[in-house]
C-alpha positions as CSV (number, residue, x, y, z in Angstrom):
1,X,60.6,-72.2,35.2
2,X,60.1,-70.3,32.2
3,X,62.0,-67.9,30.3
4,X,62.7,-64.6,31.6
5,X,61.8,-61.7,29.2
6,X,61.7,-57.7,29.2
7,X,61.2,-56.4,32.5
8,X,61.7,-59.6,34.6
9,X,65.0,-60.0,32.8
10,X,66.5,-56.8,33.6
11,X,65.3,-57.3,36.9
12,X,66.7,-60.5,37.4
13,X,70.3,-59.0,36.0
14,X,70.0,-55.8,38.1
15,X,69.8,-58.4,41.3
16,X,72.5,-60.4,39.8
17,X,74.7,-57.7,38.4
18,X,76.8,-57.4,41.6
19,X,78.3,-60.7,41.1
20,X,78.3,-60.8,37.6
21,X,82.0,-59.9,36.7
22,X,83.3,-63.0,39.3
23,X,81.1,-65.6,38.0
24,X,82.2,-65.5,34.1
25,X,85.7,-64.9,35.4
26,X,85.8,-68.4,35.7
27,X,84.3,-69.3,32.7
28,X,87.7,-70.4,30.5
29,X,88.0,-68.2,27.5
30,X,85.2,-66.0,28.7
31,X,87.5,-62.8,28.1
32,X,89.5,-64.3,25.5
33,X,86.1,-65.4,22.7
34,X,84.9,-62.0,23.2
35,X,88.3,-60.9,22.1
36,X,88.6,-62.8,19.5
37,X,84.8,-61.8,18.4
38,X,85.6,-58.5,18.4
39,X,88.3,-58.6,16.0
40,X,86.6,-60.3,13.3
41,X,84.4,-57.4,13.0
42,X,87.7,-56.6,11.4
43,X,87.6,-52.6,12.3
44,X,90.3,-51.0,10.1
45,X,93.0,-48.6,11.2
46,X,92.2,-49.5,15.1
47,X,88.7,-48.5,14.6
48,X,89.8,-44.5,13.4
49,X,86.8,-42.6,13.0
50,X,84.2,-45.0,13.4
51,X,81.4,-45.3,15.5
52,X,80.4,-48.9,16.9
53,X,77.3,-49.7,19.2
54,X,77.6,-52.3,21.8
55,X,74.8,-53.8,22.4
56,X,73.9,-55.3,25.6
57,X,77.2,-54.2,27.0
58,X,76.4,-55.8,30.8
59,X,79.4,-54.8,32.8
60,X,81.3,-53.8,29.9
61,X,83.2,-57.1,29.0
62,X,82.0,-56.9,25.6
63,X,82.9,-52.8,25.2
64,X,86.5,-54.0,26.7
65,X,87.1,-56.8,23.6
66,X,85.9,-53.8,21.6
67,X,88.4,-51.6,23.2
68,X,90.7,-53.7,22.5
69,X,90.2,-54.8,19.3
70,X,89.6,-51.0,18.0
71,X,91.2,-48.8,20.5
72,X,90.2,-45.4,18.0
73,X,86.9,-46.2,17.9
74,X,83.8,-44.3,19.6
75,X,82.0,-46.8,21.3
76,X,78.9,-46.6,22.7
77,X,77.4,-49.5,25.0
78,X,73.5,-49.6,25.4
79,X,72.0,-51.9,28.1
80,X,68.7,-52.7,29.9
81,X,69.9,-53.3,32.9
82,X,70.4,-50.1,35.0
83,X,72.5,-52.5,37.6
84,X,74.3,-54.0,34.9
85,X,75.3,-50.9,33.3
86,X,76.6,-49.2,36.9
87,X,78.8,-51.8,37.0
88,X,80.1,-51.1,33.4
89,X,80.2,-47.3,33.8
90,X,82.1,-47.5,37.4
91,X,85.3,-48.4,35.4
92,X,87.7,-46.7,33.8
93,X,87.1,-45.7,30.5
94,X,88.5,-43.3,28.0
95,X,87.0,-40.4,26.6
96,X,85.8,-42.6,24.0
97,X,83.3,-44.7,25.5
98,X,79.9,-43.7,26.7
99,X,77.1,-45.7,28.0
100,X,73.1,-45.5,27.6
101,X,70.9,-47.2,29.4
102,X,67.9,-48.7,27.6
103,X,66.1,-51.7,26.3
104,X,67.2,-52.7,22.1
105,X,63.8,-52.3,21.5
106,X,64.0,-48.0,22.1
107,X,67.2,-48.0,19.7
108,X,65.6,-46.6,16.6
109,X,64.1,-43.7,18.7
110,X,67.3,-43.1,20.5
111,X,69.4,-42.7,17.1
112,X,69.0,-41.5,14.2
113,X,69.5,-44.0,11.0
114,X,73.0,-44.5,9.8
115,X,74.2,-43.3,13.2
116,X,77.1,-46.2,13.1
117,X,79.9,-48.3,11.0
118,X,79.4,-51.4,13.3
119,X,77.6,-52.8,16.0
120,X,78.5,-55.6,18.3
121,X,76.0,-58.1,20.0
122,X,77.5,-60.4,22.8
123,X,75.0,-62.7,24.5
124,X,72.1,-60.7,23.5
125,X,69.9,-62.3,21.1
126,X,68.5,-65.1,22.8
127,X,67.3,-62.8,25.5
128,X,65.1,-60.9,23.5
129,X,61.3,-61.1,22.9
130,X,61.5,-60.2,19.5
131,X,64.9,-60.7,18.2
132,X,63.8,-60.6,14.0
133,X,62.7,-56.5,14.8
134,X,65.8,-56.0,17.2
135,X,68.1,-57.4,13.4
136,X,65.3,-54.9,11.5
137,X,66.7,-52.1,13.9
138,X,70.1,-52.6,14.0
139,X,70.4,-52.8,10.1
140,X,68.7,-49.1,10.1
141,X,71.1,-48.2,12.7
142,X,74.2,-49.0,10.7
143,X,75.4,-47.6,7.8
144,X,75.4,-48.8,4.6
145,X,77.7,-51.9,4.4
146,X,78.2,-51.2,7.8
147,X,79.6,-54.2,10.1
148,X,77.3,-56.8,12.6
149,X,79.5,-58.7,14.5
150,X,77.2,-61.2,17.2
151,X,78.9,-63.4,20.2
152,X,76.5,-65.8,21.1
153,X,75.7,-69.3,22.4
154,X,74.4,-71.1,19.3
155,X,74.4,-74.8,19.2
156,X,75.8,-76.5,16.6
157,X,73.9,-79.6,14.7
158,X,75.6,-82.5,16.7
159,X,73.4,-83.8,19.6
160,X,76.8,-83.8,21.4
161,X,77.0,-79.9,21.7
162,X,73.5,-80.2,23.2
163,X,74.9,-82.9,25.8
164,X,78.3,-80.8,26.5
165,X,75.8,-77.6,27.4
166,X,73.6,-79.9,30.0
167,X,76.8,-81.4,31.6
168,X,78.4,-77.8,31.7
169,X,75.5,-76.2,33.4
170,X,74.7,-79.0,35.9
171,X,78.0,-79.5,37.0
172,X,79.2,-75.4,36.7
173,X,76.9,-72.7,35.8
174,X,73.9,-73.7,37.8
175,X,75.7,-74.5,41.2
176,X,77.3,-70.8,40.5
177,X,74.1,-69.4,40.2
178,X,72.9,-70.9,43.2
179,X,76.0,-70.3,45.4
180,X,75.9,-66.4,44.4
181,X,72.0,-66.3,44.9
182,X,71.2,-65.8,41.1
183,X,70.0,-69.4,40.1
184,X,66.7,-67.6,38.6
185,X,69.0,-65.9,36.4
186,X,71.3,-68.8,35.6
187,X,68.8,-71.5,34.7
188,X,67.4,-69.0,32.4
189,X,70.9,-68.9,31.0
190,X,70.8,-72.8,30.7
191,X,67.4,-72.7,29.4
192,X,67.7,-69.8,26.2
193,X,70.4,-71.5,25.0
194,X,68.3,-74.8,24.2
195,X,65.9,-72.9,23.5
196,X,66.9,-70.2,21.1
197,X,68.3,-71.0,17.2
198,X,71.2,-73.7,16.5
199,X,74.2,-71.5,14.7
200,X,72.9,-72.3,11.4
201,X,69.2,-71.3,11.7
202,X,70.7,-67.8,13.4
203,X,72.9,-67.5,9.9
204,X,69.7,-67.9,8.3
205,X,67.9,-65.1,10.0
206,X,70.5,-62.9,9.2
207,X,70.3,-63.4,5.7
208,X,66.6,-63.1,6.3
209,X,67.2,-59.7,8.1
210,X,68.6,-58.3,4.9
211,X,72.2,-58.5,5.9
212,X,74.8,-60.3,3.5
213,X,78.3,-62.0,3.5
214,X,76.7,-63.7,6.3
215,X,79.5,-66.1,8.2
216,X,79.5,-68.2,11.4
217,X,82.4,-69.0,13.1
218,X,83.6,-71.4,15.8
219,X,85.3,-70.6,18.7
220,X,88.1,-72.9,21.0
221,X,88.3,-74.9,23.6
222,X,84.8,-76.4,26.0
223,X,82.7,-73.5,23.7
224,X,83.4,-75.3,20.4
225,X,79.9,-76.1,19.0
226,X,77.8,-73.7,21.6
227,X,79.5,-70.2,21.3
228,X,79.7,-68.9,17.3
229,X,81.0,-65.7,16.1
230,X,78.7,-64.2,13.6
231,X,79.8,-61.5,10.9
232,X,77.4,-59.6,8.6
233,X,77.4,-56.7,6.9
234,X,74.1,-54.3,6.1
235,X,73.0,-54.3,3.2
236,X,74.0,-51.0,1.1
237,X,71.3,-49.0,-0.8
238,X,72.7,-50.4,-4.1
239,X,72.7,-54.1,-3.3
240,X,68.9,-53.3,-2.1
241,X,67.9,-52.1,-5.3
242,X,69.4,-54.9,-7.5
């Protein structure tokens, strides 16, 4: 099976999106790393006066950590997945949180540049076709020295995070999938994660991207090695004429 992409993967979440929210409740520390992601944005003041972007928000677990982690901030989520989205914009919310739908790759016509201090990516950039003009459009997006914080699975450089992913998604995720009638969607999941950049070569296409003060981060427990927290920040108008 190959990778799913653009419209087939919005598809695919749309069918899956209604048992979503019960399948990575089981995942340990599903909640909990995007928590922990979301913090070392490291929003000041409970995110007073700023504007983040949630990128691929799904059902809104991401724009919850963010919630959380910034409870002052306007947040908006963006998704591709109409079915996806309904989920996220069914819950309660505060006055603070709004929800778009459509695909990354409309962003830059949907906002104007600058538009916000920080956006935050969980589980988004191995799904995308052309994630190196999805970094180009985010960076115009944010303002300058404005925050990237991204949540992703990124293998680390030991063969034995590779091996840990196969035994997790044989034994787990692709049973899951099967038993909730989403195993398109799930082997998909186990495939882009082989598939798509080890945590270091994803720091280098940050710093390729423009952005600096580039760090990856681990996170705990079965994850350590495949999920990384990534912090950036865009690159201000002065540091891009030195």
């Amino acid at each position: 099976m190959t990778l799913l992409r653009g419209a087939a993967l919005s598809a695919a979440f749309d069918r899956g999106s209604a048992s979503y929210d019960r399948l990575v409740a089981v995942s340990p520390g599903y909640h909990a790393h995007l928590r922990r992601s979301a913090r070392r944005l490291g929003l000041p003041n409970g995110g007073d006066g700023l504007r983040v972007l949630d990128l691929g928000c799904g059902t809104g677990a991401s724009t919850a950590a963010l919630l959380a982690a910034a409870p002052h901030a306007r947040i908006t989520g963006v998704d591709a997945s109409a079915g996806m989205l309904d989920r996220a914009a069914g819950k309660r919310w505060p006055d603070t949180v709004e929800f778009l739908h459509a695909p990354v790759e409309e962003l830059a016509g949907r906002f104007d540049p600058g538009s916000f201090d920080a956006v935050f990516a969980g589980y988004l950039f191995r799904n995308l076709t052309d994630p190196d003009a999805t970094l180009a459009a985010v960076s115009g997006l944010l303002t300058p020295g404005g925050r990237l914080g991204v949540h992703e699975y990124t293998l680390g450089g030991s063969p034995v995070h590779r091996l840990v992913w196969h035994a997790v998604c044989g034994a787990v995720v692709l049973p899951a999938g099967r038993l909730a009638g989403d195993a398109g969607l799930y082997d998909h999941l186990r495939r882009s994660v082989v598939g798509f950049d080890t945590a270091p070569a994803f720091a280098c296409r940050l710093r390729r991207a423009g952005f600096s003060s580039v760090r990856v981060l681990p996170l705990p427990g079965w994850q350590t090695g495949i999920t990384h927290t990534f912090v950036a920040r865009a690159t201000s108008s002065a540091e891009g004429r030195a």
